[in-house]
FITI-542357 format. One line per 2 residues: for each residue x, y, z of C-alpha. Coordinates in nm, 4 decimals, m for minus. Each point is the difference from the previous one (the first is absolute). Layout:
X,Y,Z | ...
// end
This chain:
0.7344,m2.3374,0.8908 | m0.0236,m0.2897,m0.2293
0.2368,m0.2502,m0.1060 | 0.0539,m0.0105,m0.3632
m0.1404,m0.3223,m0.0344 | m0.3266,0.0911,0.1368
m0.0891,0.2883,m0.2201 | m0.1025,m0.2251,m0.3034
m0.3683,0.0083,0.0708 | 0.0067,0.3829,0.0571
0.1354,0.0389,m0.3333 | m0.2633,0.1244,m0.2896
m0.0402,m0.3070,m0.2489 | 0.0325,0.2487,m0.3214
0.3191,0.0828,0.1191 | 0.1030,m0.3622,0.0406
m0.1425,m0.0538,m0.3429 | 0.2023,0.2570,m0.1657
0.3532,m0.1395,0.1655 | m0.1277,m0.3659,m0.0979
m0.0089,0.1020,m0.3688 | 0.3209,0.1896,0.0237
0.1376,m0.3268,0.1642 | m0.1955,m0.2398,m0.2806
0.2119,0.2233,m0.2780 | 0.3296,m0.0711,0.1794
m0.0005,0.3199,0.1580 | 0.0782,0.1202,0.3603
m0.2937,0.1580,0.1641 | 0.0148,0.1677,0.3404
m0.2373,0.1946,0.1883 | 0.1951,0.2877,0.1251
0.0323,0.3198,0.2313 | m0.2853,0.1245,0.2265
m0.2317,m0.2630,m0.0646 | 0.2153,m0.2631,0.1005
0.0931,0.2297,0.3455 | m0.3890,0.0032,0.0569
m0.0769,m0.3381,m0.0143 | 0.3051,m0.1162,0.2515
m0.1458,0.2618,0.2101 | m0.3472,m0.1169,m0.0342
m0.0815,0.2921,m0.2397 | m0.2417,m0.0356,m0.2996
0.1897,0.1270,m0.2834 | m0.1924,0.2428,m0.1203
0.1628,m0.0888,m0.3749 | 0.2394,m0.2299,m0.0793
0.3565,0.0732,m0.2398 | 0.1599,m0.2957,m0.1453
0.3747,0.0147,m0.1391 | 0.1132,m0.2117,m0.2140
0.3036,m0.1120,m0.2735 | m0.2618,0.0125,m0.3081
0.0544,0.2658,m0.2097 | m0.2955,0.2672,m0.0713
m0.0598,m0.1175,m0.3473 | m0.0059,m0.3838,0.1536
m0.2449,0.1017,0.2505 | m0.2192,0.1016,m0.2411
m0.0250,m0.2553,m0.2392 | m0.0953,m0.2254,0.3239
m0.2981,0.1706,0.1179 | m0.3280,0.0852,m0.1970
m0.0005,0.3350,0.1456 | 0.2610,0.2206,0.0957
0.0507,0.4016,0.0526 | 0.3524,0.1773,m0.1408
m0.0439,0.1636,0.3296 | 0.3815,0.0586,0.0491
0.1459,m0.1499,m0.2951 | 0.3325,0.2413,0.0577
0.0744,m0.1525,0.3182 | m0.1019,m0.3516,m0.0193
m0.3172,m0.0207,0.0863 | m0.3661,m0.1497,m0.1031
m0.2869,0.0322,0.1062 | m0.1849,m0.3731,m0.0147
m0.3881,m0.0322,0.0227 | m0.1499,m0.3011,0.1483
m0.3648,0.0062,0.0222 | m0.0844,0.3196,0.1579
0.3477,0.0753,0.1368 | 0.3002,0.1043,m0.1119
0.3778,m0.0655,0.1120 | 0.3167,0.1903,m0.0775
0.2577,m0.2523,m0.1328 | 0.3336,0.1829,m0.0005
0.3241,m0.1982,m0.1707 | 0.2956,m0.0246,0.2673
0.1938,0.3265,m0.0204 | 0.2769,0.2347,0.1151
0.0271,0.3411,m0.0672 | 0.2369,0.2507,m0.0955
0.1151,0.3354,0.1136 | m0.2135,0.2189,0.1617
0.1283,0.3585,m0.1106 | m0.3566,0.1990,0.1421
m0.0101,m0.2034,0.2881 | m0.3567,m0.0961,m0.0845
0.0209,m0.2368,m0.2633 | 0.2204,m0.2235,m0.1946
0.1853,0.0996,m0.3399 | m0.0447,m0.3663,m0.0854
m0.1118,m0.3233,0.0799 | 0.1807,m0.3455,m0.0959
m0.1733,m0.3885,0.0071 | 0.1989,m0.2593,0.1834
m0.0619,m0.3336,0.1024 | 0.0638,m0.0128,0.3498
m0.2721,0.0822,0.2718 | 0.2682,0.0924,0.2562
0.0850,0.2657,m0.2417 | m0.2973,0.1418,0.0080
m0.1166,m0.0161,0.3296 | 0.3350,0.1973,0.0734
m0.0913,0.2938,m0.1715 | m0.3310,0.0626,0.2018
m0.0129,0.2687,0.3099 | m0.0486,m0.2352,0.3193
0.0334,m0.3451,0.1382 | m0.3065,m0.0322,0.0752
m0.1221,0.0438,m0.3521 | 0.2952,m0.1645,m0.1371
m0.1723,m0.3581,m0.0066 | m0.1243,m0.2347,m0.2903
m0.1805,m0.3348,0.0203 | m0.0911,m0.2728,m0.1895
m0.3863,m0.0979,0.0839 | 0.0590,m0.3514,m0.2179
0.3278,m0.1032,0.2081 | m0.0803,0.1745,0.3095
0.3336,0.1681,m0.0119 | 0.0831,0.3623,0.1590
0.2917,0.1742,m0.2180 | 0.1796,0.2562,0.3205
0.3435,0.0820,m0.0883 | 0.0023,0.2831,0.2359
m0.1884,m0.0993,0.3471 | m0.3433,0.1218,m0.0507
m0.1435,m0.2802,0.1459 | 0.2458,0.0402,0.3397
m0.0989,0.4246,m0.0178 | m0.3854,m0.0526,0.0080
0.0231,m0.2484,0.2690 | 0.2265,0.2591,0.2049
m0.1917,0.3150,m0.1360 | 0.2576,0.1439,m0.1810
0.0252,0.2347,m0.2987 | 0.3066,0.0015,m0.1865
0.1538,0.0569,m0.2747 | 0.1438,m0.2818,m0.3123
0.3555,0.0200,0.0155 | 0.1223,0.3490,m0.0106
m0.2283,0.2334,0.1470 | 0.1494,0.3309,m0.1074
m0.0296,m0.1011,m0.4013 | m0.3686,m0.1503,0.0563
m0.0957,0.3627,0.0921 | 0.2698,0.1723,m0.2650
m0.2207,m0.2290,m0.2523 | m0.3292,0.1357,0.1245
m0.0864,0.2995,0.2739 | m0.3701,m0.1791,0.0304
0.1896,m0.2832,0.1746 | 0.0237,0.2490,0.2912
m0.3504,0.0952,0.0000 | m0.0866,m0.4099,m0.0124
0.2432,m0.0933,0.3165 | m0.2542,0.2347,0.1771
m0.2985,m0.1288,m0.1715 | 0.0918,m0.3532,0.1042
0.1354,0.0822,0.3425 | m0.3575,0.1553,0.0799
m0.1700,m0.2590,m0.1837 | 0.0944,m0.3073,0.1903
0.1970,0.2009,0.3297 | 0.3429,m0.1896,m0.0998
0.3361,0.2093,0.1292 | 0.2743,0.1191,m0.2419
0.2890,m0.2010,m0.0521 | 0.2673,0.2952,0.1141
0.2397,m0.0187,m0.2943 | m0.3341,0.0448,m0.2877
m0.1162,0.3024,0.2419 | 0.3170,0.2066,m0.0060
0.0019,m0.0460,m0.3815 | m0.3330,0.1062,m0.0171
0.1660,0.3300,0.1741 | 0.2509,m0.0032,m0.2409
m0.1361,m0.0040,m0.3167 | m0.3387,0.2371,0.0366
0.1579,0.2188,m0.3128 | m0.1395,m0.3101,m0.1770
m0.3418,0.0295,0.1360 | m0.0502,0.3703,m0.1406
0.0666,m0.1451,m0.3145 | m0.3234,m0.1911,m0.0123
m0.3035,0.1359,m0.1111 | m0.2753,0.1778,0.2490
m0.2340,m0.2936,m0.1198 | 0.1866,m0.3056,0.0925
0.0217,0.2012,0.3494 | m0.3304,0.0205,0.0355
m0.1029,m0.3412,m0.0344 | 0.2758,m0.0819,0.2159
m0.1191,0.2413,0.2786 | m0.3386,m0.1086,m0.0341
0.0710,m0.3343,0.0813 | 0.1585,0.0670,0.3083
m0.2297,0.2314,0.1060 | m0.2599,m0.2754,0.0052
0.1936,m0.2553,0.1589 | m0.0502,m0.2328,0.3212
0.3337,0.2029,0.1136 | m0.0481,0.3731,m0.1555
0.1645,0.2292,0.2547 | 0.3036,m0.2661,0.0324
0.0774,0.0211,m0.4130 | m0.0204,0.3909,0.0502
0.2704,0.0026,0.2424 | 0.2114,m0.2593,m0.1688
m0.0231,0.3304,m0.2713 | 0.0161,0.2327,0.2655
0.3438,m0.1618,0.1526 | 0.1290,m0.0633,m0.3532
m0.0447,0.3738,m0.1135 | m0.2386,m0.1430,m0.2733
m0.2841,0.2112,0.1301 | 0.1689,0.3064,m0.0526
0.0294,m0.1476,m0.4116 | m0.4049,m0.0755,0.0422
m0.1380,0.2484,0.1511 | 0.2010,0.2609,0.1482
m0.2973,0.1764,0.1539 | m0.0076,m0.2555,0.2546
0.3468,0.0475,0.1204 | m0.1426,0.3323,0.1793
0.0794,0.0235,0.4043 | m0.2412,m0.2320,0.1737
m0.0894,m0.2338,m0.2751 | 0.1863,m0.2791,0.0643
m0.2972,0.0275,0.2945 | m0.2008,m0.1650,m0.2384
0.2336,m0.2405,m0.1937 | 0.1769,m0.1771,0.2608
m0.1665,m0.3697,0.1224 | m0.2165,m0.1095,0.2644
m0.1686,0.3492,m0.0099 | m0.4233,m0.0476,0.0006
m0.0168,m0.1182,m0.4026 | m0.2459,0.1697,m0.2172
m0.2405,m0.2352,m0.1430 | m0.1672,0.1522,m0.2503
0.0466,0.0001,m0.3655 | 0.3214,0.1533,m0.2423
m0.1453,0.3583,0.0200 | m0.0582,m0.0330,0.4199
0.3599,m0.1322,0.0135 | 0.0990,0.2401,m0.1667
m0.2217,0.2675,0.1515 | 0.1881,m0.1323,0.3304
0.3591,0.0225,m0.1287 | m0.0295,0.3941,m0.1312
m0.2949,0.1165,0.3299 | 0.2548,0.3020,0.1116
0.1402,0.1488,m0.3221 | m0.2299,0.2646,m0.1878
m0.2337,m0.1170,m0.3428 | 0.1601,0.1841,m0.2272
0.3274,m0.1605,0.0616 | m0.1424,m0.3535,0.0218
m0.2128,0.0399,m0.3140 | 0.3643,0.1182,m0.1831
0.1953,m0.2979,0.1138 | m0.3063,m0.2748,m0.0625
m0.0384,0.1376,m0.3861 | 0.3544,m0.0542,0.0077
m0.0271,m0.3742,0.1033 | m0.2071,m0.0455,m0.2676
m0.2926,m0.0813,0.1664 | m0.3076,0.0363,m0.1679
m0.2720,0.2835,0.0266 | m0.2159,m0.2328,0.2201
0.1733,m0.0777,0.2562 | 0.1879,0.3533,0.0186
m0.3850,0.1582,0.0329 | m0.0533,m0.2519,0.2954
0.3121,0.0706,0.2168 | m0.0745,0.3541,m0.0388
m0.3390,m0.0072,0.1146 | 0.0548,m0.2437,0.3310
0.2894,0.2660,0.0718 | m0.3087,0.2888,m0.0678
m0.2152,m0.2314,0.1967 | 0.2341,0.0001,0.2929
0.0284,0.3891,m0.0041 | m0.3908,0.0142,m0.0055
m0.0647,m0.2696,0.3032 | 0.2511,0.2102,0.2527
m0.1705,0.3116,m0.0838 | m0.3125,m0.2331,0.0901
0.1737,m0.1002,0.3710 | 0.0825,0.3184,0.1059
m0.3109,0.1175,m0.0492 | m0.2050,m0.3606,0.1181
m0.3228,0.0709,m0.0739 | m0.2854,m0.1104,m0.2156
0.0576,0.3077,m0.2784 | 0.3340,m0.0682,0.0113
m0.1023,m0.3781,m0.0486 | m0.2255,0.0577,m0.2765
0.2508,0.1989,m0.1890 | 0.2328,m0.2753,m0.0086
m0.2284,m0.2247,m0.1489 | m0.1307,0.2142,m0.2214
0.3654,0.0933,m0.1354 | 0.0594,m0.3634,m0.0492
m0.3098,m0.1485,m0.1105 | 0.0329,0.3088,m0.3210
0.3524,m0.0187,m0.0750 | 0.1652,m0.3434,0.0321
0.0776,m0.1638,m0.2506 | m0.1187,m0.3315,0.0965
m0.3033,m0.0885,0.1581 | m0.0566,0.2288,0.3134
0.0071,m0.3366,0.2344 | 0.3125,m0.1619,m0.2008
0.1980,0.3102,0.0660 | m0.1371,0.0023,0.3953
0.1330,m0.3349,0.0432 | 0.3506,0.0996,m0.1601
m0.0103,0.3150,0.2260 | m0.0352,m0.2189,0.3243
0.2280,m0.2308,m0.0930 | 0.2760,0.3481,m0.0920
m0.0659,0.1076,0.3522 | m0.0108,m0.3034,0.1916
0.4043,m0.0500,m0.1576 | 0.0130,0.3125,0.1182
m0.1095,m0.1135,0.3608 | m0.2796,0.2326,0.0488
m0.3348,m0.1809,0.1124 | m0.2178,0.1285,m0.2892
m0.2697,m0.2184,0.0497 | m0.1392,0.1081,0.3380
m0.0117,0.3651,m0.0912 | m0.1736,m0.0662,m0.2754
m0.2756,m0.2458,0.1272 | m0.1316,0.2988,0.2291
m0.1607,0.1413,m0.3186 | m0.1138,m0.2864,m0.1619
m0.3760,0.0643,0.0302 | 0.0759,0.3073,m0.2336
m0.1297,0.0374,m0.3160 | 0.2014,0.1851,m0.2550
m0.0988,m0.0012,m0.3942 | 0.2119,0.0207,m0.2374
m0.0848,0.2969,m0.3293 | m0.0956,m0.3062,m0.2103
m0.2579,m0.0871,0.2983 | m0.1605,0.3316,m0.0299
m0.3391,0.0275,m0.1291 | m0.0141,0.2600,m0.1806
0.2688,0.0619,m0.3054 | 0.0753,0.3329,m0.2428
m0.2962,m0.1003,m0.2528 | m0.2831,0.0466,0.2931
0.1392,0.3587,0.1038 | m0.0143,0.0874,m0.4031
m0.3403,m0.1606,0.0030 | m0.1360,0.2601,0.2849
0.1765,0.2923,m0.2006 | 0.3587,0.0215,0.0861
0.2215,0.0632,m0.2942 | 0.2810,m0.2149,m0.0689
0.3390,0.1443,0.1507 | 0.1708,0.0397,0.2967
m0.3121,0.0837,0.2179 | m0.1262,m0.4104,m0.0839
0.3928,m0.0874,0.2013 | m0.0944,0.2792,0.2637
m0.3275,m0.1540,0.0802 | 0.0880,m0.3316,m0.0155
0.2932,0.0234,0.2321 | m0.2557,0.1999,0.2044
m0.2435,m0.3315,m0.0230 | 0.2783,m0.2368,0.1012
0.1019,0.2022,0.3037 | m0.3513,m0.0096,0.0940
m0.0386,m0.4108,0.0017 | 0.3066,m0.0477,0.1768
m0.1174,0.1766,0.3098 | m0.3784,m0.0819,m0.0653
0.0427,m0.3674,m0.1849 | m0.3738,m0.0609,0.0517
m0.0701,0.2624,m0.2446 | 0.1888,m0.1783,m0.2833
m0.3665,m0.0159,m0.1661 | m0.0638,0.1234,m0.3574
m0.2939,0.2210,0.1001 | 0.2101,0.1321,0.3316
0.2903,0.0641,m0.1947 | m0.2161,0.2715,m0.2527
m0.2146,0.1538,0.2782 | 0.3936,0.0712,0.1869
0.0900,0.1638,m0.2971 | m0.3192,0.2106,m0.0749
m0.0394,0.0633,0.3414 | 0.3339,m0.0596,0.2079
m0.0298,m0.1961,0.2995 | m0.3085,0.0532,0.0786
m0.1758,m0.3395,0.0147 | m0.3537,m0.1395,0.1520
// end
C-alpha cells in the first residue's frame, strides 16, 4: 500500500489538469472516492471523480467542453482531450424515503461534509494532487491498511439510505478479502427490508461484481451469513447450497455464466431460468447457464455409458447447440466441473483422436436432396438427420458424393 505522498506519479495528468483549473479559478478541487482508494492501494483507477466547492454552472463556464450529465445532483461531466471526468460540487443529501435514492440534494462548502455522507471508509477519502494532501475524516486510510470494511459513522442509516450499500460491503469484502468491521455487519442484518427496496438492476450489477471477484465464494457467504442471499436469490438458500457458497471450497474459474452455472449445478432449469429472468439478467447469459447445466446432464449420460458413441454424442450435442463457439463453451465446461472437483480432463483425453462433425460440417444440405428429387418437407429433416447419424459413426464418409450414394442407396458403400 502506498503512502499518500507517493501516488502523485500514478495519478492521470487530465485529472490533475482538471483540479489545477478548478484551483486557478479559486476553487477547491479534490479527487475523490474509489479512485483515490486504488491508487493508495496501488490500483489504476479505472476513472477518476473529482468533488469540488464550484458550483455546476461555474464548472461550466471553466471548461470548453462539458456534459449536463447529472446536472440534478451536482455533477459534470468535463472532457479533456479524449477523456472525460465527472466533476461533482461538494454535497449532502436529504432524506431517503425509498431507501434507494435521495428526495434532495443540497451544495455545501465543506469536504468533510461530503465525504460523510458516502457508504464506507474506505471510499470516504479526497485528495488534493496540487498540495499532496489526503482529506480522511473517518479512518480510511487506517481501514485499508488493516483490511477493513466499515461503515461512515452510523452504519444502520448508511444502509436505511440505500439497500445497495449491503450488496457493496459484499462486493468489496470479495473484491479485496478485507473482514467486516462487526458493528457495520449486524446492521447490514438489520436493515435488509431496505435492500428489497432497490431495484432487481442495481442487484445485478452488484452480484455480478462479486461473482467475478479475486474473493467470490467469501462475498457470497458474507450474504449468506447476513441473510442477504435469501433477498438475492432465494433459490440458493436450498439444503446443501451453502456447499457451494462458503470459502476456501475449489473456486470456479470460468466466466459470469460458469460461476453461475456453478452456484445453481443441483436445482432443476426451469427453476433457475425463473429466478435469473428475475435478476434481470439478460437473454445471453440466461441461454448460456442453461446450456452448461444441459451440457452437464448430457456428459454424465456420456460416463455411464464410457464409450466412443457415447463420446461422439456429446460432442455432437455441443458442437450443434451451444451458444458460443463449441471449444469456448468446452473450456467453460472444464473449468464448471473442475470447481466441482471432478477430473474432467482425463476422461475426456481418452477420446481425443475422435472425430465428430458438427450439422454445419456436413456435406450435403436440404437443397442437394431436392436436387436428386426429394420434395421439400419433413422427409428433407428425416433424411438429413438420417445423414448426420451416419457421419458421426462413419466420419470418413463426410464426402459430398458419399453422403448422396448413403441416401440413394443406404449404407452400402465401395
Amino acid at each position: 500500500m502506498l503512502s499518500p505522498k507517493f501516488i502523485l506519479n500514478s495519478i492521470n495528468p487530465l485529472a490533475i489538469d482538471v483540479c489545477r483549473v478548478l484551483s486557478k479559478a479559486g476553487y477547491q478541487a479534490y479527487l475523490v472516492g474509489g479512485c483515490v482508494r486504488d491508487l493508495l492501494l496501488g490500483i489504476k483507477p479505472k476513472d477518476y471523480d473529482i468533488t469540488t466547492n464550484a458550483l455546476p454552472e461555474k464548472v461550466i463556464k471553466l471548461f470548453p467542453k462539458t456534459y449536463p450529465t447529472g446536472l440534478q445532483h451536482g455533477t459534470i461531466t468535463v472532457a479533456m482531450e479524449n477523456e472525460h471526468f465527472e466533476v461533482t460540487t461538494f454535497r449532502v443529501e436529504g432524506e431517503y424515503k425509498d431507501g434507494r435514492r435521495p428526495e434532495e440534494v443540497f451544495f455545501v462548502s465543506n469536504i468533510k461534509e461530503d465525504l460523510a455522507r458516502r457508504d464506507l471508509t474506505l471510499n470516504a477519502m479526497a485528495f488534493n494532487p496540487l498540495s499532496q494532501e489526503l482529506i480522511d475524516p473517518f479512518n480510511g486510510f487506517h481501514d485499508l491498511e488493516i483490511g477493513l470494511i466499515k461503515a461512515v459513522g452510523n452504519p444502520s442509516l448508511r444502509f436505511q439510505e440505500d439497500g445497495l450499500r449491503i450488496m457493496r460491503v459484499a462486493r468489496f469484502a470479495a473484491r479485496f478479502g478485507y473482514v467486516i468491521d462487526q458493528t457495520t455487519f449486524e446492521a447490514m442484518h438489520d436493515n435488509l427490508c431496505t435492500l428489497r427496496k432497490v431495484s432487481k438492476e442495481r442487484i445485478n450489477d452488484e452480484l455480478c461484481k462479486t461473482l467475478m471477484s479475486n474473493y467470490d465464494t467469501y462475498g457470497l457467504q458474507i450474504l449468506l451469513e447476513s441473510k442477504a442471499l435469501e433477498i438475492v436469490c432465494p433459490l440458493l438458500i436450498y439444503p446443501n447450497t451453502e456447499l457451494y457458497v462458503l470459502p476456501y471450497q475449489n473456486k470456479c474459474l470460468g466466466d459470469l455464466e460458469t460461476r453461475l452455472a456453478y452456484l445453481y449445478g443441483y436445482h432443476f432449469i426451469n427453476d433457475v431460468k425463473r429466478e435469473l429472468i428475475t435478476l434481470k439478467f439478460s437473454n445471453k447469459e440466461i441461454k448460456r447457464v442453461l446450456f452448461l447445466l444441459d451440457l452437464a446432464e448430457k456428459y454424465n449420460q456420456f460416463m455411464s455409458e464410457y464409450t466412443v458413441s457415447s463420446y461422439k454424442y456429446f460432442m455432437a450435442h455441443l458442437k450443434n447447440n451451444t451458444p458460443d463457439t463449441w471449444e469456448y463453451t468446452l473450456d467453460q465446461f472444464i473449468k464448471l466441473y473442475t470447481a466441482m472437483g471432478y477430473g474432467i480432463m482425463n476422461y475426456l483425453a481418452k477420446f481425443q483422436g475422435e472425430t465428430v462433425f458438427s450439422r454445419r460440417e456436413m456435406n450435403i444440405n436440404g437443397d442437394d436432396l431436392i436436387t436428386i428429387g426429394i420434395l421439400p418437407g419433413p422427409e428433407i429433416k428425416r433424411i438429413l438427420d438420417q445423414c448426420y447419424q451416419f457421419i458421426l459413426e462413419k466420419p470418413e464418409c463426410n464426402e459430398h458424393f458419399r453422403l448422396l450414394k448413403f441416401v440413394i442407396y443406404g449404407d452400402q458403400l465401395d
